[in-house]
N, C-alpha and C positions, 0 to 999 in steps of 0.2 A: 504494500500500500504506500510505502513511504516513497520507494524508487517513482511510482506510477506520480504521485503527486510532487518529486522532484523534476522529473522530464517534464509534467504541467509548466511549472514553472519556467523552467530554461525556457519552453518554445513559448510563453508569453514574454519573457525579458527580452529574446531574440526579437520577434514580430515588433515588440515595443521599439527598439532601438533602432530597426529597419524600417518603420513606417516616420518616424522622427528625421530621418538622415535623408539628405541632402545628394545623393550621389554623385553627380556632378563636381560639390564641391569638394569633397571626397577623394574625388578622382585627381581631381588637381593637386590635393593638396599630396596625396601618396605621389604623385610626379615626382613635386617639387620638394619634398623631404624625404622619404621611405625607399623609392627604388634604386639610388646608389649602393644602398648597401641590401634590403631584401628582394632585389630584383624585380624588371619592367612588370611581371607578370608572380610579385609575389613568390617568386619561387622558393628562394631565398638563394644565397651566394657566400662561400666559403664558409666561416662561422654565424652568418647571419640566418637565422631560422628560415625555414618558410610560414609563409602566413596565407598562404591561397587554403581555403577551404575552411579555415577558425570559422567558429561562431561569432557572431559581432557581438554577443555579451561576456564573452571570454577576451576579443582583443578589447573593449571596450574596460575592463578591468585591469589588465595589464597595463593600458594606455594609464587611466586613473590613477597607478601605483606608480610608475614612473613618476608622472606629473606629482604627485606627494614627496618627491624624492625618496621613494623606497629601494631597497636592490633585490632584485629577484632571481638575476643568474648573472652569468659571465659578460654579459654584453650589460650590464645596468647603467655603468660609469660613462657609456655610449649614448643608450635611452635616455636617462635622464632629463638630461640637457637638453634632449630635440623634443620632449614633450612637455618641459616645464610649460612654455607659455601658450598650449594647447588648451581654447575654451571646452564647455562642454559641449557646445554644438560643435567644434573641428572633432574631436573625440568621438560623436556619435554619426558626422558623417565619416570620417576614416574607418570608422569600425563596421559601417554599412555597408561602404562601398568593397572594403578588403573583401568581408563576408563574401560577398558577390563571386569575387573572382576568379573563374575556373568552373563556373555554376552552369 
């Protein structure tokens, strides 16, 4: 019971964050910050993860922790810094639009 009414969950925070998001601007903004280092197409590129196929309330959360200055793995000291001054609407469109990619 508790799994069935956690997947509730995720697929309402997911839908929530994707109907919120902007994709377009999204799109820009992964251009123009995100694909030097996790590639055009999200792939990801040497140490840098790939992010094509996350849920957008999973990158949406990691994006958040960063932006707290939190550290979560190896690359943190990297994140950080490019997501400190991410509002929460650049955050819920990045996380919409990544979601997307590969779909």
């Amino acid at each position: 019971m508790l799994r069935i009414l956690m997947c509730a969950i995720t697929i309402a925070l997911t839908s929530t964050a994707l109907q919120a998001a902007d994709l377009e601007a999204g799109k820009k903004l992964f251009a123009n910050n995100c694909a030097q280092c996790h590639g055009p197409k999200a792939q990801g590129m040497a140490s840098f993860p790939s992010l094509a196929g996350r849920d957008a309330s999973y990158l949406q959360s990691r994006l958040e922790t960063y932006r707290a200055g939190e550290r979560v793995g190896a690359n943190s000291s990297l994140m950080i810094p490019n997501a400190r001054n991410l509002s929460d609407e650049d955050i819920a469109n990045l996380s919409g639009f990544i979601s997307q990619i590969g779909k």
